[in-house]
C-alpha positions as a Markdown table, in Angstrom:
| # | Residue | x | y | z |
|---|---|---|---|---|
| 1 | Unk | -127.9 | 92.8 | 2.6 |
| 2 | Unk | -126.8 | 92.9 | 6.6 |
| 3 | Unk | -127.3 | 89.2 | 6.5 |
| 4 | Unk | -125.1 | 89.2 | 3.9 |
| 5 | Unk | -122.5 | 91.9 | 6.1 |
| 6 | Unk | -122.7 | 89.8 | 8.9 |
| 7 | Unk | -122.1 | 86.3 | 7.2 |
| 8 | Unk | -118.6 | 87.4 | 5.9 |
| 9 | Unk | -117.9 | 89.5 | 9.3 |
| 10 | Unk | -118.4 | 85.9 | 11.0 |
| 11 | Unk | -116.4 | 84.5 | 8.5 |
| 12 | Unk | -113.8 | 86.8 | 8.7 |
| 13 | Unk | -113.9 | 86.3 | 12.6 |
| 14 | Unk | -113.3 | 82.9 | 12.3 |
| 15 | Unk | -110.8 | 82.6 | 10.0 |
| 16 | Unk | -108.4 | 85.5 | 12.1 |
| 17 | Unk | -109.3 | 85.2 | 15.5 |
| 18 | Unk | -110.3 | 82.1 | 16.4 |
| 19 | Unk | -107.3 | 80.4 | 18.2 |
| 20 | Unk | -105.9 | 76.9 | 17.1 |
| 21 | Unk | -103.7 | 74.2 | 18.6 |
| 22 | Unk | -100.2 | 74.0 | 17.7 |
| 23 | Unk | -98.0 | 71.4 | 19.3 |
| 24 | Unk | -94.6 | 73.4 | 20.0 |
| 25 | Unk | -90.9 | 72.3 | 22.3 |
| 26 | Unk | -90.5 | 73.8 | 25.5 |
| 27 | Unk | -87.2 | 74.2 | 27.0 |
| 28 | Unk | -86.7 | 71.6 | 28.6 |
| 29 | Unk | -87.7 | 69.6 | 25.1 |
| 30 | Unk | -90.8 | 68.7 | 25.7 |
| 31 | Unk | -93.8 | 68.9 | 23.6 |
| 32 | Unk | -97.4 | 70.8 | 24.5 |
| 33 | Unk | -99.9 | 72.3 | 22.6 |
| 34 | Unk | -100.4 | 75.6 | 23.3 |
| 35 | Unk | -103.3 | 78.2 | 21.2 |
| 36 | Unk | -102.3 | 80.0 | 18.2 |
| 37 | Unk | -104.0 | 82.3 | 16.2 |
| 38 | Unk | -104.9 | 81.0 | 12.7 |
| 39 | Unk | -102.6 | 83.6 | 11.0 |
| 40 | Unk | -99.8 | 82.8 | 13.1 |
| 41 | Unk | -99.8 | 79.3 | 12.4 |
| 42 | Unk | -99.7 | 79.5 | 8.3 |
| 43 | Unk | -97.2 | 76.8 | 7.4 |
| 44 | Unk | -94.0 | 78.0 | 5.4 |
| 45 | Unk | -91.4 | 75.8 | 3.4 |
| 46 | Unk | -87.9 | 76.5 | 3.9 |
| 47 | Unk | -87.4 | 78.0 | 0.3 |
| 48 | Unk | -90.7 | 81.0 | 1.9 |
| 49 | Unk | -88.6 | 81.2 | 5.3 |
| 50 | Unk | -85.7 | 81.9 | 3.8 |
| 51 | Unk | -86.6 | 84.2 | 0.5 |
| 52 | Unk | -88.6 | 86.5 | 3.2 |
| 53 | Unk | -86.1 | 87.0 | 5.7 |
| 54 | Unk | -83.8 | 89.6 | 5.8 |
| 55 | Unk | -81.0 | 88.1 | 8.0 |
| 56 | Unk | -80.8 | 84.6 | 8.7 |
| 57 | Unk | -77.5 | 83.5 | 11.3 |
| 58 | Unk | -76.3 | 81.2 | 13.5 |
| 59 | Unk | -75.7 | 83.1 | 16.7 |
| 60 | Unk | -75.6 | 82.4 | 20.7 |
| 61 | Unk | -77.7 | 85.0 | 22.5 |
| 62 | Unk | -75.4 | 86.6 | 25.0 |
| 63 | Unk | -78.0 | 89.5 | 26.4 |
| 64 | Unk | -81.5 | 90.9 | 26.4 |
| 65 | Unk | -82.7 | 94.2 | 27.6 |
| 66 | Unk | -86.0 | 95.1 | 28.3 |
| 67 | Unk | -86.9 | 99.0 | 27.1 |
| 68 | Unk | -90.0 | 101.1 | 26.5 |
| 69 | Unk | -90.0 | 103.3 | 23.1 |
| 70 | Unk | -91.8 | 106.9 | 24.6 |
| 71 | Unk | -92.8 | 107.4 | 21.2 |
| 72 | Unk | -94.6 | 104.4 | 19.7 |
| 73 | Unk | -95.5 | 103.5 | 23.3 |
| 74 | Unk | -94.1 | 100.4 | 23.2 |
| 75 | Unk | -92.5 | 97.5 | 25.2 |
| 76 | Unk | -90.2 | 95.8 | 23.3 |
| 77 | Unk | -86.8 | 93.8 | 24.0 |
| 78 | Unk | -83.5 | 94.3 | 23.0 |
| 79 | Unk | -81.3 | 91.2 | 22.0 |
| 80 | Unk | -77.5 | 90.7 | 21.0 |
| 81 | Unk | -76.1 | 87.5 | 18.9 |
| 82 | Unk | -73.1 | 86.7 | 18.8 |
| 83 | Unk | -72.7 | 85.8 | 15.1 |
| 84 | Unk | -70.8 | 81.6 | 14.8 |
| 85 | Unk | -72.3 | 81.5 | 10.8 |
| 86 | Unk | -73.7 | 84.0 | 8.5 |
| 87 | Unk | -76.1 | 82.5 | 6.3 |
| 88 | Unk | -77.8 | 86.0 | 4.7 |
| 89 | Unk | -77.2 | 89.9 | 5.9 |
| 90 | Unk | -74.8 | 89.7 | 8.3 |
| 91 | Unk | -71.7 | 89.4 | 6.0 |
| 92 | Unk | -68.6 | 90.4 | 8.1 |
| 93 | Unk | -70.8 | 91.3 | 11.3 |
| 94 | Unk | -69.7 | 89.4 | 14.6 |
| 95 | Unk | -72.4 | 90.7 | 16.5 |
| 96 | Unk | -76.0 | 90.9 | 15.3 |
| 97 | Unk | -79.0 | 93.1 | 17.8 |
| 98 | Unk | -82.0 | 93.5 | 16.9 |
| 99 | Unk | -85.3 | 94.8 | 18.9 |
| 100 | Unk | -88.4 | 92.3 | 19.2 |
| 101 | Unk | -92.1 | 93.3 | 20.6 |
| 102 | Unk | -92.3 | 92.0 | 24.0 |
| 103 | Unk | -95.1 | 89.4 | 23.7 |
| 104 | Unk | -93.3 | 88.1 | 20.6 |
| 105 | Unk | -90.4 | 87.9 | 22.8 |
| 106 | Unk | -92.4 | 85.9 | 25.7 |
| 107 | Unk | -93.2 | 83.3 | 23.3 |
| 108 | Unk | -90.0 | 82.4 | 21.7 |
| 109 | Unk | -88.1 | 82.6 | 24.6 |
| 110 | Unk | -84.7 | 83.4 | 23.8 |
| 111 | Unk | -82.1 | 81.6 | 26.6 |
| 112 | Unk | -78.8 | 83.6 | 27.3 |
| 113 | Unk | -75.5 | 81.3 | 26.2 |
| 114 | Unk | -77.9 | 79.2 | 24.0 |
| 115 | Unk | -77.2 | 78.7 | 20.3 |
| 116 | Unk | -79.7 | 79.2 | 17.7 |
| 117 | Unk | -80.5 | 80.0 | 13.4 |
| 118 | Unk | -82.8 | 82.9 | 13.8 |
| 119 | Unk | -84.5 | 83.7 | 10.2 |
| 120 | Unk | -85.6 | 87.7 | 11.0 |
| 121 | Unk | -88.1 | 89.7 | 9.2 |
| 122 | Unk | -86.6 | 93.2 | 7.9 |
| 123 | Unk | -86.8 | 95.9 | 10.4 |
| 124 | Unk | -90.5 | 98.0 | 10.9 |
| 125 | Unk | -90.7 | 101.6 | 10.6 |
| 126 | Unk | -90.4 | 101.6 | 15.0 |
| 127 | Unk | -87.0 | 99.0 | 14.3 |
| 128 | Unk | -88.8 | 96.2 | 15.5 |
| 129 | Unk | -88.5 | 92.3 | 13.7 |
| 130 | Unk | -88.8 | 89.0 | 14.5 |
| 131 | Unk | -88.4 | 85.2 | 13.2 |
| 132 | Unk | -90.5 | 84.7 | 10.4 |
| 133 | Unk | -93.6 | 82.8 | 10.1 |
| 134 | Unk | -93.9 | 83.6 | 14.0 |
| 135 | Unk | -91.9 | 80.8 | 15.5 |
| 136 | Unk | -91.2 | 78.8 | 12.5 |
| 137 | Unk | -88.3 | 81.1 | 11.9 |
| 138 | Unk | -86.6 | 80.1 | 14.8 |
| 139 | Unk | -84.5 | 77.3 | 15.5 |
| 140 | Unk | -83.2 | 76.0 | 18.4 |
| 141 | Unk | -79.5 | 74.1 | 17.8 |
| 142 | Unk | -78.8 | 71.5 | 20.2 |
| 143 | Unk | -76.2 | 68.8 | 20.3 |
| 144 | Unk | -77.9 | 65.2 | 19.9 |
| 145 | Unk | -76.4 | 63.0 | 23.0 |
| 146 | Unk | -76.4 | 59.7 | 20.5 |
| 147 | Unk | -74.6 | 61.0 | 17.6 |
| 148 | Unk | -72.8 | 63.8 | 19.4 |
| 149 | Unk | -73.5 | 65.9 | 16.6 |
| 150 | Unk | -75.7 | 69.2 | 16.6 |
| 151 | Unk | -79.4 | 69.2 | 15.7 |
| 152 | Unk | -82.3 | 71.4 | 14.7 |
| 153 | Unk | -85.6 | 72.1 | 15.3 |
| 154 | Unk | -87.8 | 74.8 | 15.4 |
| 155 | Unk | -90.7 | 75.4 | 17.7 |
| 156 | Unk | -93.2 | 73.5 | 15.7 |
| 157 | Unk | -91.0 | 70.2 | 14.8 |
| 158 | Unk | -90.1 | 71.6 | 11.4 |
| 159 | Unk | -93.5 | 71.0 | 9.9 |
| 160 | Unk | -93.8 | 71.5 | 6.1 |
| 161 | Unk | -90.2 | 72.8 | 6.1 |
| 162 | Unk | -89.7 | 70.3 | 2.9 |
| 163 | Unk | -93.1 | 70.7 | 1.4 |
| 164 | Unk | -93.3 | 71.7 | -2.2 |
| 165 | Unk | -89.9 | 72.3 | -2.9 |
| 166 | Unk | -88.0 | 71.9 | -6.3 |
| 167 | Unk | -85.0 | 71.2 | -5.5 |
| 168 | Unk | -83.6 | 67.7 | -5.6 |
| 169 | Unk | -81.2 | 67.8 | -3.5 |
| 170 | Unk | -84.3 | 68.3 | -0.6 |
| 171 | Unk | -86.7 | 65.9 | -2.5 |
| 172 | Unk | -88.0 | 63.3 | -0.4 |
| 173 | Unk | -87.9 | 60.9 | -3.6 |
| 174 | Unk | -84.0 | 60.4 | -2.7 |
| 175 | Unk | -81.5 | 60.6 | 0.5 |
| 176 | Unk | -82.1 | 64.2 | 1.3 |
| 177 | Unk | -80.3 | 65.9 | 3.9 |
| 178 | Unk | -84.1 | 67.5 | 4.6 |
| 179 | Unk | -86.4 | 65.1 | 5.5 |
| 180 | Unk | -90.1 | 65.9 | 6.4 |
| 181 | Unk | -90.6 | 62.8 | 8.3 |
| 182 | Unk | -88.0 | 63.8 | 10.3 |
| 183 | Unk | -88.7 | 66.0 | 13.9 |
| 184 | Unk | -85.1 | 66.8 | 13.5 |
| 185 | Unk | -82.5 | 68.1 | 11.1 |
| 186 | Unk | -78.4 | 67.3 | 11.4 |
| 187 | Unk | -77.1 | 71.3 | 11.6 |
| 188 | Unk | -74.6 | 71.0 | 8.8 |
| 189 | Unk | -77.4 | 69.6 | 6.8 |
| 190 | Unk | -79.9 | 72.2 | 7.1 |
| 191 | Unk | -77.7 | 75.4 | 7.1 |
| 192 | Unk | -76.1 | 73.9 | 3.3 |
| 193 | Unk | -80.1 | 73.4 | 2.4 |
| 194 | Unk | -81.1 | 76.9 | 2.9 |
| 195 | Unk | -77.5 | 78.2 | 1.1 |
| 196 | Unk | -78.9 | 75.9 | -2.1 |
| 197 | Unk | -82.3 | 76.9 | -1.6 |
| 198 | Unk | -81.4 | 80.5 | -1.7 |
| 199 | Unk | -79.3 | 80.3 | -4.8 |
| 200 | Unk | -82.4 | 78.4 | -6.7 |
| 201 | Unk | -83.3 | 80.6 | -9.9 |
């Protein structure tokens, strides 16, 4: 029996502690591999990104504040957005804040005056959310110096995002405007795929 106990407690280990590899962007757009804990690296389509979250905008972070909750005892960040497209819960807001648990924060790295699609989690009992599917949520949006139009990509080069997906219009069997094979995505493109994504019945 505790041969038994201590098979699945191994398994168990490995399976939510170990740390992985995940190749991610830094800021300055190149790529690393940095470690990731196997739960945080669980690879979500764009139809599971977008059903979970609660808010999902286009916005250009314009300030951060750093605060300590006295209560819960933690340290945790305070962001504001200024809203450019609302894509899902922040109808008629021009300003979205939210409040993001400071290692969270560390790794995705938000950049005053930069413009990103943020997919949130809805707020925890202390306030607190972030992107969903750890980074995979966000997305940075940058303009693409060859085609002068914007592009995105998330922190893991939008892996999976078109993976199992019903819709045709995202299929890769015909010119989709989501292409897996793709690192990046044209911004028009992708924001009008997660508006028909989000209307699937």
């Amino acid at each position: 029996m505790k041969a038994i106990i201590s098979f699945f407690t191994c398994l168990f280990f490995l399976t939510f502690f170990i740390p992985s590899q995940a190749r991610v962007i830094d800021s300055e757009g190149k790529s690393k591999y940095v470690g990731r804990f196997v739960f945080d690296t669980v690879p979500m389509n764009l139809k599971e990104l977008s059903s979970t979250a609660d808010r999902i905008f286009t916005g250009i972070c314009t300030d951060s504040t750093e605060s300590f909750d006295n209560k819960s005892k933690v340290n945790f960040i305070k962001y504001t957005f200024k809203v450019s497209e609302n894509i899902k819960g922040v109808k008629g807001k021009s300003e979205v804040t939210f409040k993001q648990w400071k290692p969270l924060s560390n790794e995705a790295n938000y950049e005053t005056g930069k413009k990103y699609i943020i997919f949130l989690y809805p707020n925890s009992p202390l306030g607190l959310t972030s992107p969903v599917g750890y980074l995979q949520g966000l997305f940075d949006v940058n303009l693409d110096a060859d085609s002068n139009k914007e592009i995105v990509v998330d922190k893991v080069y939008n892996v999976d995002l078109n993976k199992r997906l019903r819709s045709k219009v995202i299929s890769t069997n015909n010119s989709s405007h989501l292409d897996q094979n793709r690192l990046r995505v044209n911004y028009d493109d992708f924001v009008r795929t997660i508006r028909e994504v989000l209307n699937e019945k």
